[in-house]
Structure formats: structure tokens, C-alpha cells
C-alpha positions in Angstrom: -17.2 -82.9 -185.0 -16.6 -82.1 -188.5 -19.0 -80.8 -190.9 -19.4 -82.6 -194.7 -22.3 -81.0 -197.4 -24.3 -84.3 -196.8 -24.5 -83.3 -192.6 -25.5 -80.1 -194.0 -27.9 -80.8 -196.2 -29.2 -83.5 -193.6 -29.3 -81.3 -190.1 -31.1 -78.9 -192.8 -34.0 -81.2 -194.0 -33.9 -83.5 -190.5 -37.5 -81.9 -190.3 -39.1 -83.9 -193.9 -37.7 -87.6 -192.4 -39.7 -86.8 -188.9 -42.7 -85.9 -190.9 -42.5 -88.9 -193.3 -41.9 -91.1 -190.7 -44.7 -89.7 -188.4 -47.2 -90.4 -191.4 -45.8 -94.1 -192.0 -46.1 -95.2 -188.9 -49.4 -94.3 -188.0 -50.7 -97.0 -190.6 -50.7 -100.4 -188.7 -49.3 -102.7 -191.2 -49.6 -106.1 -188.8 -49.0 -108.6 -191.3 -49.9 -111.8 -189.2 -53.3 -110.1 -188.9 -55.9 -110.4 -191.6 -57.8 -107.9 -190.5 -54.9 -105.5 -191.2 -54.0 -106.3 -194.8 -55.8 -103.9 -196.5 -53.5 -101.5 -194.0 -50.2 -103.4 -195.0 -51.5 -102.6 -198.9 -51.9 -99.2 -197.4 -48.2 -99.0 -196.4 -47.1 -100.2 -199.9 -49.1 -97.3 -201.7 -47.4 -94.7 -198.8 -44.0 -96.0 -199.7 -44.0 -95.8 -203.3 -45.6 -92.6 -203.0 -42.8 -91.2 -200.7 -40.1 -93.0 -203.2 -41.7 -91.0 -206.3 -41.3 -87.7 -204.0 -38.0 -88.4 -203.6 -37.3 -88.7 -207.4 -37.1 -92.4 -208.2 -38.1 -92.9 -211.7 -39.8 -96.5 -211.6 -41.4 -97.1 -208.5 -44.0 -100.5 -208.9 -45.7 -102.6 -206.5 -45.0 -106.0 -206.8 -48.4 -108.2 -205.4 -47.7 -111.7 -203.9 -50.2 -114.3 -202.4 -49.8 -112.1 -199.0 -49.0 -109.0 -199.0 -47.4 -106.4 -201.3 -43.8 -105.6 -201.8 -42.4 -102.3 -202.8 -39.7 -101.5 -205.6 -37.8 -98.5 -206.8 -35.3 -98.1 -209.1 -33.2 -94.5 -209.7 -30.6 -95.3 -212.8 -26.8 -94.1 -212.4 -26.2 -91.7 -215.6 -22.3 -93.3 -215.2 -22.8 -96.6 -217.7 -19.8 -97.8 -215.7 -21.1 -97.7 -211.8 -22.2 -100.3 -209.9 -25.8 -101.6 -209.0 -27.1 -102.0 -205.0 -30.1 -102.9 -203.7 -31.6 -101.8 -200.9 -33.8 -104.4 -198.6 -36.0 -103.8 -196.0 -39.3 -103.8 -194.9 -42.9 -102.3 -194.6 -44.6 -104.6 -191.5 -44.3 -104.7 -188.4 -45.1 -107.3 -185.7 -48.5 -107.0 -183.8 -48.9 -104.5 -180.8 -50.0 -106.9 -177.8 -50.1 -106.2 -175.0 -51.6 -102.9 -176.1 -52.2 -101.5 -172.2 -48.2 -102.1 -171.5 -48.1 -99.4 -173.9 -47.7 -96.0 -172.2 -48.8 -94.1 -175.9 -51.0 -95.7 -178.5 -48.4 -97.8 -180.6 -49.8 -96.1 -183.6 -50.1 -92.4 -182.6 -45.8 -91.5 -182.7 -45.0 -89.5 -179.9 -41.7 -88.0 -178.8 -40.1 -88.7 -175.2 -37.5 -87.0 -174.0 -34.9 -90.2 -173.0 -31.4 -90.6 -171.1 -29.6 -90.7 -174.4 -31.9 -87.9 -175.7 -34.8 -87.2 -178.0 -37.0 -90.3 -178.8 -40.1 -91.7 -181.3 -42.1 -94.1 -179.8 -44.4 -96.1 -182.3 -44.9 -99.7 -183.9 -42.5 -99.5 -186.3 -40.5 -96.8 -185.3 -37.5 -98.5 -185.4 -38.3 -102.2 -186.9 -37.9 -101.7 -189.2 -40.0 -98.1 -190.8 -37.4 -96.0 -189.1 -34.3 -97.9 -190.2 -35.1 -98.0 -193.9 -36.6 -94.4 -194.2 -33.1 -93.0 -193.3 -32.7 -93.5 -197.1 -35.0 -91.3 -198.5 -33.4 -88.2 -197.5 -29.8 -90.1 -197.6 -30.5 -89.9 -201.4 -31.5 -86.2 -201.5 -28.5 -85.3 -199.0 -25.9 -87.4 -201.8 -27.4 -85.4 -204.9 -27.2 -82.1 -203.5 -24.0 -82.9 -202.1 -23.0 -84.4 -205.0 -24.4 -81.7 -207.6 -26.0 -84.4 -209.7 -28.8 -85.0 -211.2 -28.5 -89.4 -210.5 -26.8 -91.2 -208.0 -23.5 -91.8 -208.5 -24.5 -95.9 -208.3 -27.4 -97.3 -209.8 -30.3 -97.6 -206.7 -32.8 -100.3 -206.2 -34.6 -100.8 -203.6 -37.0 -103.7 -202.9 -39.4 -103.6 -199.5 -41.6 -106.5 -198.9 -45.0 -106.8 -196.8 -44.3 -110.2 -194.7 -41.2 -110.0 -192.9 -42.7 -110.2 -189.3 -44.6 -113.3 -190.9 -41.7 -115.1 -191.6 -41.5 -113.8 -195.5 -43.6 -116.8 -196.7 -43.3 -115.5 -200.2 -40.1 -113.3 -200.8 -37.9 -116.1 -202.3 -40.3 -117.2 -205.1 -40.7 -113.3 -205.4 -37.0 -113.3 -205.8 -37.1 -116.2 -208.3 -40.0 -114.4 -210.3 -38.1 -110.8 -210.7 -34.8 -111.9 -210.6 -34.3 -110.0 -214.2 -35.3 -106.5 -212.4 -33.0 -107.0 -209.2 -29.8 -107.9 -210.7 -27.1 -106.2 -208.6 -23.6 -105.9 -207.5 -23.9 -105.3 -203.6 -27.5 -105.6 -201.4 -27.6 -103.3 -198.9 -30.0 -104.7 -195.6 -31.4 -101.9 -193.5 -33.2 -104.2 -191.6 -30.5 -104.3 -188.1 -28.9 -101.6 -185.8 -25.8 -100.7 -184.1 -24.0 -101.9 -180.4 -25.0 -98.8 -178.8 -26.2 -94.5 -179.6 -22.3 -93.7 -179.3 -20.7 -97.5 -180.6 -20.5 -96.9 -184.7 -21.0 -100.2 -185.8 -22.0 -102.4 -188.3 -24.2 -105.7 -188.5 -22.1 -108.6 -190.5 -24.1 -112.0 -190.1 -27.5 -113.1 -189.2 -28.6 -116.2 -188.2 -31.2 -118.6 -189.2 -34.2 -120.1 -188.5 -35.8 -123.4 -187.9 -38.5 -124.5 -186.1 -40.5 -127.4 -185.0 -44.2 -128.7 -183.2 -44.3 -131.4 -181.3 -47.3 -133.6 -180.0 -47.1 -136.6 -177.8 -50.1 -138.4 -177.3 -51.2 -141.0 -174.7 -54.4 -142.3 -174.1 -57.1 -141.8 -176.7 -58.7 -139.9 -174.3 -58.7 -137.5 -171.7 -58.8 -139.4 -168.2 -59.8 -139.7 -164.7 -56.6 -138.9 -162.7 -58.1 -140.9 -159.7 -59.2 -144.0 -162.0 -56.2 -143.9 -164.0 -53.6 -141.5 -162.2 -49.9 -143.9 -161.8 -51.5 -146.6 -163.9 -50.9 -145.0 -167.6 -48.2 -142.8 -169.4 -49.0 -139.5 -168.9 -48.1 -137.4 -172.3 -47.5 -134.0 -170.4 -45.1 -135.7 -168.2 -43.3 -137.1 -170.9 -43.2 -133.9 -172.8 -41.2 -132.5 -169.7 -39.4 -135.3 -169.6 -38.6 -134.8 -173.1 -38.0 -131.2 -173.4 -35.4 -131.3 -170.1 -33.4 -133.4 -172.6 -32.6 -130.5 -175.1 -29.8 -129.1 -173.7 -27.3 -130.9 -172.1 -25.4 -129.8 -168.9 -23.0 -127.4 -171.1 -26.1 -125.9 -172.4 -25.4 -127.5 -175.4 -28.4 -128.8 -177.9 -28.5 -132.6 -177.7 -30.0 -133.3 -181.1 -28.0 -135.7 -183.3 -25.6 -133.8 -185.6 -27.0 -130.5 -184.6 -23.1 -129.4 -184.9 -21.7 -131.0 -187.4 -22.4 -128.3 -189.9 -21.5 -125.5 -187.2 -18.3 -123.2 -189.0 -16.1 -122.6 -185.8 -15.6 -118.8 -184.7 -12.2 -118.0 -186.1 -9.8 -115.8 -183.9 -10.7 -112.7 -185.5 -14.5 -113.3 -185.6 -13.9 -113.6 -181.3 -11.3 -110.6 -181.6 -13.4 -108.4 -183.7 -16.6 -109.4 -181.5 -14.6 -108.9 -178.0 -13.8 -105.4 -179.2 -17.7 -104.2 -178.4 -18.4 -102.5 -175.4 -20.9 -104.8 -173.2 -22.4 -104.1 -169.9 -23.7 -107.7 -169.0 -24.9 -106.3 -165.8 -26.6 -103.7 -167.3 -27.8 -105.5 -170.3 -29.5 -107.9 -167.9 -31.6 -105.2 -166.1 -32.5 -103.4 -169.3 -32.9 -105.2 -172.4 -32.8 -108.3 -171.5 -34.9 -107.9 -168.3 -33.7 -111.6 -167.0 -31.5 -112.0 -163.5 -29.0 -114.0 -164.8 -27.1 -115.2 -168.0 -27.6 -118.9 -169.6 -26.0 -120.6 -172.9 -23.6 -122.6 -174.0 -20.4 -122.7 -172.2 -17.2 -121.6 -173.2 -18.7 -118.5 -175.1 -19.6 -114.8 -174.2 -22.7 -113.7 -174.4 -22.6 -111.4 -177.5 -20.9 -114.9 -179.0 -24.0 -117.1 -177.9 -26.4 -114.3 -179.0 -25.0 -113.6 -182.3 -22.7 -116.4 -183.5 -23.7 -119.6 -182.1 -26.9 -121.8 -182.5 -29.7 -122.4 -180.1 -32.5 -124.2 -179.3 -35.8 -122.3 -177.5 -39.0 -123.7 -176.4 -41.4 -121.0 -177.5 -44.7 -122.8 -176.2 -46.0 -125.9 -174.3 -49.1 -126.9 -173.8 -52.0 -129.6 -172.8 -54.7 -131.0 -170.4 -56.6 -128.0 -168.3 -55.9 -124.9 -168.1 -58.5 -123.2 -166.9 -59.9 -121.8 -163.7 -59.9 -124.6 -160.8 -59.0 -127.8 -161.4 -60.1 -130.6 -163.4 -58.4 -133.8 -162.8 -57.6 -135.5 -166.2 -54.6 -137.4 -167.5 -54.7 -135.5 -170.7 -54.7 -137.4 -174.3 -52.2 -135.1 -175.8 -49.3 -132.9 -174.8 -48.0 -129.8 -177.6 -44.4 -128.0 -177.7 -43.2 -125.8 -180.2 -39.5 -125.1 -180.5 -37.4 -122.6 -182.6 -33.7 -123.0 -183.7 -31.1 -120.4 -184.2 -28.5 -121.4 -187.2 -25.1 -120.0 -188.0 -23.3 -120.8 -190.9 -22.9 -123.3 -192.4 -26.4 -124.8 -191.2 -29.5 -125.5 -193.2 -32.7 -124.9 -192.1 -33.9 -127.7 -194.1 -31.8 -130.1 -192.1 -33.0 -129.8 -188.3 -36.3 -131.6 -189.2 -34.5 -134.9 -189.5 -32.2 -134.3 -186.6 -35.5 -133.1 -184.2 -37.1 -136.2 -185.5 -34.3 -138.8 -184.6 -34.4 -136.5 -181.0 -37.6 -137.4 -180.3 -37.5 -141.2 -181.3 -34.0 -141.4 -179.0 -36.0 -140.1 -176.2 -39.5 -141.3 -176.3 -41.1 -143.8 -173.2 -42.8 -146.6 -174.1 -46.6 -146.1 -174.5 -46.0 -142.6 -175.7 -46.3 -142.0 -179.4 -45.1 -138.6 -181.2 -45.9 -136.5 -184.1 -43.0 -134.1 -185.1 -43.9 -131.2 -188.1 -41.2 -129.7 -188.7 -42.8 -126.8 -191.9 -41.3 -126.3 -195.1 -38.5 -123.3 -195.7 -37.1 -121.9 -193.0 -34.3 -119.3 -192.7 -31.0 -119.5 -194.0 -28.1 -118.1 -191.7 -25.8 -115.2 -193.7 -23.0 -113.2 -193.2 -20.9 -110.5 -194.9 -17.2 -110.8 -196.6 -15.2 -109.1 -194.0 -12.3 -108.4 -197.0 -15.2 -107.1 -199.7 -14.7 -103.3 -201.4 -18.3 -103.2 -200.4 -17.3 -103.7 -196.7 -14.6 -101.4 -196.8 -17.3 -98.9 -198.4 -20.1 -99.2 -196.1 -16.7 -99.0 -193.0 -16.0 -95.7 -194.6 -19.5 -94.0 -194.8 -20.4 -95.2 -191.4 -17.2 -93.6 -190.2 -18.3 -90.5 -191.8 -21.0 -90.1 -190.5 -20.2 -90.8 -187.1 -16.6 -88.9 -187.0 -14.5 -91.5 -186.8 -12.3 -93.8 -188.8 -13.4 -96.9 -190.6 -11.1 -99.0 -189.1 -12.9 -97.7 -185.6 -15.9 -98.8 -186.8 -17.2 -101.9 -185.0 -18.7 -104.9 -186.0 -21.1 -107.1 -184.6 -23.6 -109.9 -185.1 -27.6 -110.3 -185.6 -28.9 -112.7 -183.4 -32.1 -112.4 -185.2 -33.5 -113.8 -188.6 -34.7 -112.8 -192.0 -35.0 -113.4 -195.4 -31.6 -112.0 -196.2 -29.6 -115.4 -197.4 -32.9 -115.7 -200.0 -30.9 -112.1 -201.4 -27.8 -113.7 -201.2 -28.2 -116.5 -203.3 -31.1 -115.6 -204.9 -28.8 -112.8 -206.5 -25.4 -114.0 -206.1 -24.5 -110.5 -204.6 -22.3 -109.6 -201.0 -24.4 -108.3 -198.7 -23.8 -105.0 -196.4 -25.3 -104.1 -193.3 -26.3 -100.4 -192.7 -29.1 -100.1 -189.8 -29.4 -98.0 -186.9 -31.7 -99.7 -184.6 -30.4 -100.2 -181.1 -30.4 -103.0 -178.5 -32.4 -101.3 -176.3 -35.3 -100.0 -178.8 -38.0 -102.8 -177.6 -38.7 -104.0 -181.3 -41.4 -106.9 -181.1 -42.5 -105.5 -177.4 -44.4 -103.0 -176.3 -43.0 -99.0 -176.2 -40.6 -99.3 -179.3 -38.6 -96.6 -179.8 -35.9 -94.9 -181.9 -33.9 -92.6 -181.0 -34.0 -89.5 -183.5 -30.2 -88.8 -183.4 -30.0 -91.9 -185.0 -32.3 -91.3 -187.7 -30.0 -88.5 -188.6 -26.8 -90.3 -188.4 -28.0 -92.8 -190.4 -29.7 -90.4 -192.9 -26.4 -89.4 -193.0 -24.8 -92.7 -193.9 -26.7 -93.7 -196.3 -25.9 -90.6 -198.1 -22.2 -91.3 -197.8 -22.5 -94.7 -199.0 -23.3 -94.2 -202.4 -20.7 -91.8 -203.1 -18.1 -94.5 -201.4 -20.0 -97.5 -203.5 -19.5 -95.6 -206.4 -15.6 -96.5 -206.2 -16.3 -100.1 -206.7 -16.7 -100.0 -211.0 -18.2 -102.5 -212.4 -15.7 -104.5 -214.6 
């Protein structure tokens, strides 16, 4: 390994991000839970706070109809450099099942791992741990740097409702868009292939989804009276639902693909190049017997780069304990879609719509809501000076060359398109989350060698971003 006065400064001050991060993420910021948004506002104040420390000039909170956002902004003395913003965000999802959890999910508590040292916490990783690599990145870039401001001009906006799907971010967007004004938005919001795998995030997908109700009689009925005599509407919801994939595992709604932009070549090269252990995927993270998808693609290309259909939930008639023989009235589904580009989220409403009506038995009507927004699918410029910068500082910090560093897709979804557009800036990907950190489930982790790795990153990157001069 080679040594660099940002590793330095890092190894030296490792101590102030465990600290920080310790305090963060004992505040249970659940945004889908109303009883915890006076703790989400709590976050926001502990952020801005911790930003202040760390010597940004303006640091606001920005209120919304849900739940605050955080931003910062540190000027470049250089009237020349370039402008990024950093994304990310304060929530996190809710803790349930809270007795699969071996330590209380907001008490952080170090394990000693296989690949070494870990925090376990809500949060920890998703996304507290990822974007807090920042705050000492910062300090490790002045003192490495000798100066007094960044060599780029830093923003950095935070919001309070990512695990709730973001609800308000892009009219937040819309309503500061004089403030955010940037050349390059950095996401810290994703990880990397694996603890020894540098690697860097270049798309995410996006998001759709869709309720579905099929009702029968007007009432619930006797079985015995009525049982072979009258449509059932949780049989034909089975029906129904067995017809969303065809046998290729391909979705069947009508045009569902004709937006889809093919993999090229060197999107399959460059995503054949990561080290993947199906096997060992399967009895770890993914905790499943067997793979499933779409045929004709890998399973990093069917997790990352194609689109999907998922039934979350289905639902109807009796539940409970024993039996109670009814032909129910009504019969529920609700269903998620993954999008790559150059699908709209706006689009799949129609499409699930003409589904349904294609499929439908007679005596069976259907009620398809398909809500408002969605998620846009985005991905970065392979070819951009940004992308060749973030390469750089990840290669840095992980001793190896750029052109070694990796990259990879986000299977997941967030608001980062809204930044995209909203902003008319490339996006970068610089997290250092990992596959197997159990974000959404019980136990998250993070490993702390990547905190420090990426702490150290993030310090490289604004020295490397600083090469990019504005015009």
C-alpha cells in the first residue's frame, strides 16, 4: 500500500467519523412512521450541526410538507472551479422485525466479522454511513491540500423521505433550483461489488408500481351455497397474476419493452468483468435456492440492467385462524416495476391497465391505481471528465489504477434522475455500501474499513474534480 497526506490525515482522525456516526445513528429517523418525525427533524438539526463543525459556511434546513432536508454549501476561493453537489440521505427504513435483530437497531455496536471489524445499526450503512464518509473527506482534502476552501465549490443537499419514496424532493428541486446550480452531482447513496472489488455505481433503475382489485360478487359468500356457481375474484387474481411473466421470464404487459435501450457490448463487457459467486450470493445475500429472470441475461444483468415486474402483496377473503368458508367479494395485489433507461415511470400505468383488461374473465370486474410520480431510471456518462475523476480518486484510495476500477449497476431506486434533470448536471457515483450489508432488513451493517476508504475517496475527489474548470 502506498501512503498519500489524505490516508494520513484519515487513519489519523478515523476515531471523529466513528464517533459522529455512533451519535447519528442512534436517532431513529423512520420516515414512513409518524410517530418518528419529530426524530427525522431531529436528524436534520444533527446533520447541520455536524456540517457547521466541519466548517461549511451556509448550512440551512430546507422544510417540505414531510420531512426536512439538509443543505450546505462551502465556496471554492478559485472563481474558476467547478460546482458538485453532494446527495444523500438522512432516513432510514423501519426496523421490523425488531426480535430478528441480534443488537437494538438503534444502540451501534461493533462485531467482529469475516472480512473484519463491523457497525451494526439502522442506518449504518443506508444510507448514514455512506454519506458521512464526507465529513472528514473534506477535512482530510484541506489539510492535505493546505487550503483554507475546497479546491471545488461543495454543496451538499440531504433530504428526510427517501425510504418513503421522496414524495417531495422534485418540487423541492424545482423550488431551490437557484441554490443548487452545479456542474457534477455526486450520489452517496450506493456501494461497491465487494470489501476488496473497488468499484463504482453507474445507473439506477426506476420505479413504478401498481394496486390491483378485482371484485366479484357484492358480497362475501357461502362457499357451499355458491362455491362452482360464481366467479371467484381470488381465483382470478391467480389466474391473473400467473400471466405476468411469460415462459422466458419475460413481463407480458403490452409495450413494456418498447422503450427498453439494449445493453451495448461494453455495458455486458464492463458488467462481466465483476467478480460474482452465484453460489455464494444465493446462500448469503440473497438467501433464495435458486436463480429466476429473464433469460438470456446474467444475473448481475437482470439485477441491475434489465426491468422487472414483482408482486409485492396479495390479498383477500379470510385470513384468520380456522376457516371460514366464503367466496370473497374482493381480491388485492400490489405490484412494483423495475425500469432501465429509456423507460418512464409515467408510462406503465397504461400498459398495466391494457394487462388487466387483455386478461380479465367474464363476471370479474377490475380497478387498477397506478399513483402519480414514480421513479425515473438514470445512469452516468461513461466518457465524462467527471467519470474519469471519481475513476481516479477511487483508485486512490484503494491502490489501484482507475482503469482497474470496476463498474457496476444499482438495481435499486431513488430520486436521482429528479437531480439529473432537475439540474441538467452528470451524475457520479461514490458509495461504499456492500451487497451483503442487509440494508432494509434486520442486522445492517457496515464494515468500518470501508468507512475509511471511502473517507478517503471523497477526499481525493475534490482535488481530482478540481481539474474539470468551468468554461
Amino acid at each position: 500500500m502506498t501512503t498519500s497526506p489524505e490516508r494520513e490525515f484519515v487513519s489519523a482522525h478515523i476515531d471523529d467519523l466513528h464517533a459522529d456516526l455512533d451519535a447519528w445513528l442512534r436517532i431513529p429517523s423512520i420516515s414512513a412512521d409518524p410517530a418518528h418525525a419529530a426524530d427525522v427533524a431531529a436528524s436534520a438539526e444533527w446533520l447541520a450541526e455536524a456540517l457547521r463543525r466541519t466548517g461549511f459556511p451556509t448550512v440551512e434546513i430546507w422544510p417540505t410538507p414531510g420531512a426536512p432536508a439538509v443543505y450546505a454549501e462551502w465556496p471554492s476561493a478559485d472563481p474558476d472551479a467547478p460546482v458538485a453537489l453532494v446527495y444523500g440521505h438522512h432516513d432510514v427504513q423501519p426496523v421490523d422485525p425488531p426480535e430478528l435483530w441480534v443488537h437494538p437497531p438503534f444502540e451501534p455496536t461493533r462485531v467482529d466479522g469475516p472480512d473484519g471489524p463491523e457497525l451494526h445499526g439502522r442506518g449504518a450503512s443506508d444510507d448514514k454511513g455512506v454519506l458521512i464518509v464526507h465529513l472528514l473527506g473534506l477535512r482530510a482534502h484541506l489539510a492535505a491540500t493546505g487550503r483554507g476552501t475546497p479546491a471545488v465549490t461543495v454543496k451538499v443537499l440531504v433530504e428526510g423521505e427517501e425510504e418513503s419514496g421522496s414524495p417531495h424532493f422534485a418540487a423541492l428541486l424545482r423550488e431551490r433550483r437557484d441554490r443548487l446550480d452545479c456542474d457534477v452531482v455526486v450520489v452517496s447513496d450506493t456501494g461497491m461489488a465487494a470489501p476488496d472489488v473497488p468499484s463504482a455505481v453507474t445507473a439506477m433503475r426506476g420505479l413504478a408500481d401498481a394496486e390491483i382489485t378485482l371484485r366479484g360478487p357484492a358480497v362475501d359468500l357461502h362457499s357451499g351455497s355458491f362455491g362452482g356457481a360464481v366467479p371467484n375474484p381470488l381465483h382470478a387474481l391467480a389466474e391473473l397474476i400467473a400471466t405476468l411473466h411469460d415462459d422466458q421470464g419475460r413481463v407480458t404487459l403490452p409495450g413494456f419493452y418498447d422503450a427498453v435501450r439494449p445493453l451495448s457490448d461494453r455495458e455486458r463487457d464492463l458488467m462481466g468483468r465483476v467478480p460474482f459467486d452465484e453460489q455464494a450470493w444465493l446462500a448469503g445475500p440473497a438467501a433464495s435456492r435458486t436463480t429466476y429472470g429473464e433469460a438470456g441475461y446474467s444475473t448481475l444483468e437482470r439485477t441491475g440492467a434489465r426491468p422487472t415486474a414483482e408482486v409485492n402483496g396479495m390479498w383477500g377473503g379470510y385470513t384468520g385462524p380456522g376457516h371460514k368458508t366464503i367466496i370473497p367479494a374482493e381480491a388485492h395485489a400490489k405490484i412494483t416495476f423495475r425500469l432501465v433507461s429509456d423507460q418512464r415511470p409515467e408510462q406503465i400505468g397504461a400498459m398495466v391497465q391494457a394487462w388487466v383488461d387483455e386478461n380479465l374473465p367474464e363476471g370479474i370486474v377490475a380497478e387498477v391505481h397506478t399513483p402519480p410520480g414514480g421513479v425515473a431510471p438514470c445512469a452516468s456518462d461513461l466518457d465524462s471528465p467527471a467519470m474519469e475523476a471519481l475513476l481516479r480518486a477511487i483508485g486512490q484510495a484503494f491502490d489501484t489504477a482507475p482503469e482497474d476500477v470496476l463498474l457496476t449497476r444499482e438495481g435499486g431506486s431513488g430520486p436521482e434522475a429528479d437531480l439529473a434533470e432537475g439540474l441538467g448536471a452528470p451524475l457520479v457515483f461514490l458509495g461504499i455500501g456492500l451487497p451483503t450489508d442487509r440494508i432494509h432488513s434486520p442486522n445492517e451493517r457496515v464494515l468500518l474499513r470501508m468507512l475509511e476508504r471511502g473517507a478517503e475517496a471523497a477526499a481525493h475527489l475534490w482535488r481530482e474534480l478540481a481539474t474539470l474548470r468551468r468554461g
